[in-house]
N, C-alpha and C positions, 0 to 999 in steps of 0.2 A: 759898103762891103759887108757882105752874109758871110761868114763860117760855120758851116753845119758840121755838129762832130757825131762820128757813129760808133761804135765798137762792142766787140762780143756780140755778132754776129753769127759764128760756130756754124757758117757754110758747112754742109754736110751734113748737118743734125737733121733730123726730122722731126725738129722741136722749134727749126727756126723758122720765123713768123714773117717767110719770103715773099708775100702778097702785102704785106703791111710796106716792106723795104723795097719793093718794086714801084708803090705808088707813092712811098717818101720820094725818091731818087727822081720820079717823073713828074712828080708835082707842085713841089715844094723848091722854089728859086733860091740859089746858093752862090756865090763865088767862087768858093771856096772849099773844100771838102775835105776830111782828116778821118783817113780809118785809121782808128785808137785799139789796134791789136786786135788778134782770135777773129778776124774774119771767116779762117777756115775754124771746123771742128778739130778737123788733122788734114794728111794730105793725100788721105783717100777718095781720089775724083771718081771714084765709082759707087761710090754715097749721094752724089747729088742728082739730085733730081731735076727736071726741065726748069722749073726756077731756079734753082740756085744755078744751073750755069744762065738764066737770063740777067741775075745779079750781074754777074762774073762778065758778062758782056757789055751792059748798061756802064759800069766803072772803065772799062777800057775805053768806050765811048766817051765818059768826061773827061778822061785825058786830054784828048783835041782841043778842046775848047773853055775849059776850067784846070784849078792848079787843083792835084788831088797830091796829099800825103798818106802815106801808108807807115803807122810805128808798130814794127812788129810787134806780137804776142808770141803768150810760152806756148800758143798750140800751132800758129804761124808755119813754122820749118825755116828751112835756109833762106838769108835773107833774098841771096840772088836769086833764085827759084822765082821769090814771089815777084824782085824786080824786072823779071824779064817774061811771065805771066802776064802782068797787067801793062806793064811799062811804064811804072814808075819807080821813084826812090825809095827803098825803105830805111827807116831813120829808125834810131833810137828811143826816141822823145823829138819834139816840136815845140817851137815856141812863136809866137805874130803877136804884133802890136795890137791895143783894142781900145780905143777910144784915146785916154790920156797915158794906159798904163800897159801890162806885159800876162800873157797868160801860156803859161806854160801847161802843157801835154804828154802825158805817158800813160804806159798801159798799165805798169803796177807792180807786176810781176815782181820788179826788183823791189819793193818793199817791203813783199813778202815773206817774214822769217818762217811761217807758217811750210811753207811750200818749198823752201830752198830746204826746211832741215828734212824733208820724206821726200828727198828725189829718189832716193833709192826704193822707195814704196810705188815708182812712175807706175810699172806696168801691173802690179795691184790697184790702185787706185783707178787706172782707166778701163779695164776688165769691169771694177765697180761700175764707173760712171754709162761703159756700154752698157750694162746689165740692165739699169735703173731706166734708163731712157726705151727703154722695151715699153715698159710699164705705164709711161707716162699721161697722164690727166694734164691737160694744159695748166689749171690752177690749181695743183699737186704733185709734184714731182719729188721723187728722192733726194735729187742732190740740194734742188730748190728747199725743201725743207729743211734738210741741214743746215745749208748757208741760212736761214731764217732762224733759226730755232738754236743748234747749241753752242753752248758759250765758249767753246774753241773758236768755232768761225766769227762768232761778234770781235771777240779777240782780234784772230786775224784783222778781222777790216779796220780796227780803230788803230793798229797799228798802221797799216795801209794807209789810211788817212792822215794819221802824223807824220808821218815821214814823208807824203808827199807835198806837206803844208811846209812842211821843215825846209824842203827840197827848195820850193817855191819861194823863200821867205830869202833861202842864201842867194837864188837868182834875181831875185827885185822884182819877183812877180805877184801882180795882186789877184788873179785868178790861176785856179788849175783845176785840171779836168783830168778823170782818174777812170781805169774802168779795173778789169776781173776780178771785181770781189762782188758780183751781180748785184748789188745793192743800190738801189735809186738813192743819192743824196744830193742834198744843196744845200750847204750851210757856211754861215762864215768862221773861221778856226782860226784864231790868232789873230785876229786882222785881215785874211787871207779867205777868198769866196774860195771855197770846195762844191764841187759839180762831179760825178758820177752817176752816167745816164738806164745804170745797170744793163739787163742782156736781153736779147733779139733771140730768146728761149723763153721767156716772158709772156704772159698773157696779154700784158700793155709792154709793148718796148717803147724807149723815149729815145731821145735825141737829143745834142746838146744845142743851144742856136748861139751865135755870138753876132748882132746885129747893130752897125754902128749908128743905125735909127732909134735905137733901143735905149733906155736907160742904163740898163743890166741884163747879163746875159742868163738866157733860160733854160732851163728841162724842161721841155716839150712832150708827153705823153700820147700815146696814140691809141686808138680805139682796140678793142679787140677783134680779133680774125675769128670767123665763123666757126665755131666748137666742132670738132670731129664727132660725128656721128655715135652710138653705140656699135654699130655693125662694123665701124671702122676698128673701134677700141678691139672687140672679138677681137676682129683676122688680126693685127698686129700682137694680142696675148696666142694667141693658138700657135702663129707662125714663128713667135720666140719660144715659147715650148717646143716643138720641132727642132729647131736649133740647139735649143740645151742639150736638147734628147739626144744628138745624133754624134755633140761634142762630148758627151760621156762618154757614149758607146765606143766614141776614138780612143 
């Protein structure tokens, strides 16, 4: 039995690293499959591009024939939406048995004290996050530096982290797998293997693998997708200039 876990994904970004997640999905033999929340960016389908809806297709097609779980995320939307989108359940959190012992899955969100106390900051904060993803350098981005660099977000994820070790510890489980705090980790806390395969806005996005051939379950890391051009970076700063320009003049 393979379990492959994916998540923060953020279909619709033009950050997300859809050629890397097309040849995971087609190449790499699974079971099982568990998208671990924020597969969408939001639920603007007029954002994606000819890959991301091949993603979006590819997943309805393991339906048929593999067990896919889908636990929503906070950028997700309605749970029914996404279950009758793909055709399958969307769930809360997740848990499967894994060798001798129990590994439990969620996206995170609810751990976050960080992000429950600025809900009323939503539509600031993603105005930011649109803004920045204009700009972006594959291996420098705004929000990416953030979360990397100040000590509110370290914050954030260490609570994130305990509380899902916490989580895991009152259910009897010896693994868990954690994602939207984009941070690659794998460590053990408490007793307890922590796995967070960070985001698919990444220069390297990972994977999580849960492999009953395996000793212990991995973070799998994946090559980088071919850098955008300079001529590319241009048209996407010029074409958000025009945008600005045209949203002021409103």
């Amino acid at each position: 039995m393979r379990t492959l876990i994916i998540g923060d994904t953020h279909l619709g970004s033009p950050l997300c690293r859809t050629s890397l997640l097309i040849k995971l999905l087609s190449e790499v033999p699974f079971d099982q499959l568990v998208l671990n929340g924020d597969i969408f960016d939001d639920l603007n389908l007029r954002r994606f591009s000819k890959n991301h809806w091949k993603v979006l297709a590819m997943i309805r097609d393991l339906v048929e024939t593999r067990e896919v779980i889908w636990i929503r995320g906070n950028h997700d939307g309605p749970s029914g939406f996404l279950g009758q989108l793909l055709g399958v359940r969307v769930r809360s959190d997740y848990t499967f048995p894994y060798q001798d012992g129990l590994v439990y899955v969620a996206h995170g969100d609810e751990f976050d004290d960080f992000q429950n106390s600025v809900k009323g900051l939503r539509n600031l904060r993603e105005r930011f996050y649109g803004f920045a993803i204009w700009f972006d350098v594959p291996r420098k981005t705004a929000i990416q530096w953030a979360q990397r660099s100040t000590k509110v977000f370290a914050r954030a994820r260490e609570k994130v982290k305990h509380k899902a070790v916490q989580k895991a510890q009152k259910m009897g489980a010896r693994w868990v797998v954690v994602g939207h705090t984009h941070h690659r980790e794998h460590e053990d806390v408490q007793g307890i293997t922590y796995l967070n395969p960070s985001s698919w806005l990444t220069a390297n996005p990972s994977y999580v693998l849960f492999d009953e051939a395996a000793e212990a379950p991995s973070v799998v890391v994946l090559g980088r997708e071919k850098r955008r051009t300079l001529a590319r970076v241009r048209t996407r700063v010029r074409s958000a200039g025009r945008t600005l320009a045209r949203r002021f003049r409103e």
